[in-house]
C-alpha positions in Angstrom: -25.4 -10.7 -192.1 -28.3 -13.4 -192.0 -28.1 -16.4 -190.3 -30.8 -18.5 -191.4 -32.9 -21.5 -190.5 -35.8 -23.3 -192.8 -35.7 -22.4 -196.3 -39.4 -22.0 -197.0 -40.7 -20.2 -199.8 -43.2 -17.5 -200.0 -45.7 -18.1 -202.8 -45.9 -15.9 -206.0 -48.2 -13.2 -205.4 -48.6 -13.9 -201.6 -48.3 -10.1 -200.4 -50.9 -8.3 -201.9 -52.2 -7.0 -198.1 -49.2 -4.4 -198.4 -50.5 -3.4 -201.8 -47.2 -3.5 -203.5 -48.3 -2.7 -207.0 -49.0 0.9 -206.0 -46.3 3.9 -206.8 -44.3 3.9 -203.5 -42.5 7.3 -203.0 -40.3 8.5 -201.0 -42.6 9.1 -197.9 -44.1 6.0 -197.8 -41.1 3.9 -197.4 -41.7 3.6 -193.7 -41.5 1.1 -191.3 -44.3 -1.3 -190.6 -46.7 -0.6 -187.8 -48.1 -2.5 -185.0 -51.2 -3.1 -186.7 -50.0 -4.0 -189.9 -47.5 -6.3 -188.7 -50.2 -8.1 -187.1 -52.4 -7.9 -190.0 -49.5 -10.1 -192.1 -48.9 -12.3 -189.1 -53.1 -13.1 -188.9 -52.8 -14.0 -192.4 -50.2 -16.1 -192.2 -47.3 -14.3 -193.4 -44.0 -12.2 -192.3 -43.9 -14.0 -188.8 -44.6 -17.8 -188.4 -44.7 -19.0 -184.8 -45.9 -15.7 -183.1 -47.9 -14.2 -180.6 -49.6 -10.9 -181.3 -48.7 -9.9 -177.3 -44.8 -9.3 -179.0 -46.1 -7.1 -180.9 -44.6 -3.2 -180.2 -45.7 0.3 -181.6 -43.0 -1.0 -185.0 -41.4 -4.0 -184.4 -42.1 -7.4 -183.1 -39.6 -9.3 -180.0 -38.7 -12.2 -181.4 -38.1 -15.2 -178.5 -35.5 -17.5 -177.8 -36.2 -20.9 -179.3 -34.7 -23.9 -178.2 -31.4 -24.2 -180.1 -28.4 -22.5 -179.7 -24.9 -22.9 -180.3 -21.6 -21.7 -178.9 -18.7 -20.8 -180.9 -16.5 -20.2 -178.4 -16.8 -24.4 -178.3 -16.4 -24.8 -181.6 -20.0 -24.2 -182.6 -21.2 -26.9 -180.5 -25.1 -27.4 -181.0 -27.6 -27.1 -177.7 -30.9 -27.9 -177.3 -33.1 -27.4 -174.4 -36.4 -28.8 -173.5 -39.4 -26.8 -173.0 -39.7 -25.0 -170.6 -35.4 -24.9 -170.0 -32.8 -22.4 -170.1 -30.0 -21.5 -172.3 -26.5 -20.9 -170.6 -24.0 -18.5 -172.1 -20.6 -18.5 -170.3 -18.7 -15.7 -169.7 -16.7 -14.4 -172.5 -18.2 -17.1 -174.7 -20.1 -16.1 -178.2 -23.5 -18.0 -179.0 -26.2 -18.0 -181.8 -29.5 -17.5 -180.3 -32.0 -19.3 -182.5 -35.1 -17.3 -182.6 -38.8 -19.5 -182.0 -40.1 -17.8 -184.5 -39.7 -18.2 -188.2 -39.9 -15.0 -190.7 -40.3 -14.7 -194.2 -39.5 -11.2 -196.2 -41.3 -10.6 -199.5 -39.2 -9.0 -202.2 -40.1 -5.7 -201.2 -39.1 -5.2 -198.0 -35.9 -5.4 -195.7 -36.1 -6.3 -192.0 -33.5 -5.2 -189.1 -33.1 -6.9 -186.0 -31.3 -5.5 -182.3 -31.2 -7.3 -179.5 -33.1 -6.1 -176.7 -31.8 -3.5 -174.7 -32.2 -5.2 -170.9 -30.0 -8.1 -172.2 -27.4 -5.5 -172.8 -27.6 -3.8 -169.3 -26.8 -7.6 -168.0 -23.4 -8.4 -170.6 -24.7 -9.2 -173.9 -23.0 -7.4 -176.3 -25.4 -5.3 -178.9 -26.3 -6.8 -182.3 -27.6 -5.4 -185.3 -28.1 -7.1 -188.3 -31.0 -7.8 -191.3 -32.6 -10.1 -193.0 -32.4 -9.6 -197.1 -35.8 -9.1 -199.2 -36.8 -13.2 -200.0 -34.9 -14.6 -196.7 -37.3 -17.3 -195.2 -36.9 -19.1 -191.7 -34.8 -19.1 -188.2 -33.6 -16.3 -187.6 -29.6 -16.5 -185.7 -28.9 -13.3 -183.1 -25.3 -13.8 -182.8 -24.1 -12.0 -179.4 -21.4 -12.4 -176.8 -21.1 -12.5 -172.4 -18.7 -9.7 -172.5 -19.8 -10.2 -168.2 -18.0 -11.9 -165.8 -21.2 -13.2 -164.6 -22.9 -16.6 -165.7 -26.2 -15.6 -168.2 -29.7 -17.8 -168.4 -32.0 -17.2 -171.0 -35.4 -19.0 -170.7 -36.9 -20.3 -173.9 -39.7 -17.8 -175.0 -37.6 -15.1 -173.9 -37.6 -11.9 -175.4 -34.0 -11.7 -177.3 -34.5 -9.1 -180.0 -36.5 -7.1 -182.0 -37.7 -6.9 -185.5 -38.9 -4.0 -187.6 -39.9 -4.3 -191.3 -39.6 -1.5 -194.1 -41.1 -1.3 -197.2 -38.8 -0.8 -200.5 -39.8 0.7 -203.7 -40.1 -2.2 -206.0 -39.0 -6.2 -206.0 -35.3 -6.8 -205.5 -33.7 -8.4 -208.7 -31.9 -10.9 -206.8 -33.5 -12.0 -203.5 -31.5 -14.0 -201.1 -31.1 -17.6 -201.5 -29.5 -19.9 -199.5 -28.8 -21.6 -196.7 -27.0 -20.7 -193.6 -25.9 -21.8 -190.1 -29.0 -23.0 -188.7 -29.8 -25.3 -191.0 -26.7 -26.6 -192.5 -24.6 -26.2 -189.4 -21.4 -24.9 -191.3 -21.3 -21.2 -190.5 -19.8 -18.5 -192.7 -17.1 -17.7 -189.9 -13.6 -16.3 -191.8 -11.4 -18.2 -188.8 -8.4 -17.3 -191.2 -8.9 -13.8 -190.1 -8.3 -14.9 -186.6 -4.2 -14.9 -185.2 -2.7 -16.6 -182.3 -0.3 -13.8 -180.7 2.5 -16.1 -182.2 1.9 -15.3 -185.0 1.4 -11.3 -184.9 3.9 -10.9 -182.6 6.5 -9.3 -184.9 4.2 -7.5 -187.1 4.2 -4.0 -187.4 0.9 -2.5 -186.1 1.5 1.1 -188.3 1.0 -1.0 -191.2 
C-alpha cells in the first residue's frame, strides 16, 4: 500500500551512485547502508527534506510533517503550525504525513514500520512499501488502539525506512496519485457493515 504525496519525477539516468548497470546477484540484493543512504541523500536523491542525524545502521526515521488526517472523521484534513502537535484520539485511525519527501529509482523497493516506542504507547504497528518509481509524501496510516489521548510533535520520529536493491528496472513503475495529494483515498468503505446488516449472516460461511 502507498499513500503518496508530490508526484515528482526522478530524471533519466539520475542513479548512477548505486551503479545499477553492473550484474547484480543474488548476494548483493541487500539493503542500503547508513552511509550509502546518506551518500544519495547528499546528492540529492532518495530522501528530500532530511537530516543525516535520522540516519540508522539501514534505515532512515522519517518525521512527522505537518498534515494529517483522521479517518475516523471522515478523513478530515489537519494542519499544525510549526513547532505544534498532532492529536490522535483514542480509537481513532490517522494518516501521518511524513516531512520528508522520497523518491525510489526503478531498481529498488523501500519498506517502512513505524517506530517501535509509538507502539509501546497505542499506536498500532504498520508496515507497508513504497513501489520502484514512487515519488513524494509518504502516508503512515496507524490507529490509538489506547484509551489514552496521543500527541505527536511535528519532526517526530514516526517510522522507519529501509531501501533494497533489485536486480534490474521494473517494467511498470508506479504512477499515480494517492491520498495526500488528491485527498480521495483508496479506502473500500463497501467492505465495511453496520451490525444491521450482518446480523443474520452465517459466520461458517
Amino acid at each position: 500500500m502507498n499513500d503518496v504525496g508530490l508526484n515528482h519525477r526522478l530524471p533519466v539516468g539520475d542513479v548512477q551512485s548505486l551503479d545499477r548497470d553492473r550484474k547484480i546477484t543474488g548476494e548483493d540484493r541487500m539493503n542500503l547502508t547508513d552511509s550509502e543512504i546518506g551518500t544519495e541523500m547528499a546528492d540529492g536523491r532518495l530522501i528530500r527534506n532530511g537530516d543525516q542525524k535520522q540516519l540508522g545502521p539501514a534505515c532512515y526515521e522519517l518525521r512527522m510533517g505537518r498534515i494529517y488526517y483522521d479517518l475516523t472523521e471522515g478523513a478530515r484534513r489537519f494542519e499544525v503550525g510549526e513547532g505544534g502537535t498532532v492529536l490522535i484520539k483514542p480509537g481513532h485511525r490517522v494518516v501521518l504525513i511524513t516531512h520528508e519527501e522520497v523518491e525510489i529509482p526503478r531498481h529498488m523497493i523501500a519498506r517502512i514500520i513505524n517506530k517501535g516506542s509509538l507502539f509501546s504507547i497505542g499506536l498500532s504497528p504498520v508496515c507497508t512499501y513504497a513501489d520502484p518509481g514512487f515519488t513524494g509524501n509518504l502516508g503512515v496510516v496507524t490507529q490509538n488502539i489506547s484509551d489514552k489521548y496521543i500527541e505527536l510533535p511535528v519532526g517526530e520520529s514516526i517510522a522507519k525506512i529501509d531501501f533494497a536493491r533489485l536486480p534490474k528496472d521494473v517494467q511498470h513503475p508506479y504512477r499515480g496519485q494517492h491520498g495526500y495529494q488528491t485527498e480521495i483515498w483508496p479506502i473500500k468503505y463497501q467492505l465495511q457493515k453496520t451490525y444491521a446488516e450482518v446480523r443474520t449472516k452465517d459466520r461458517s460461511r
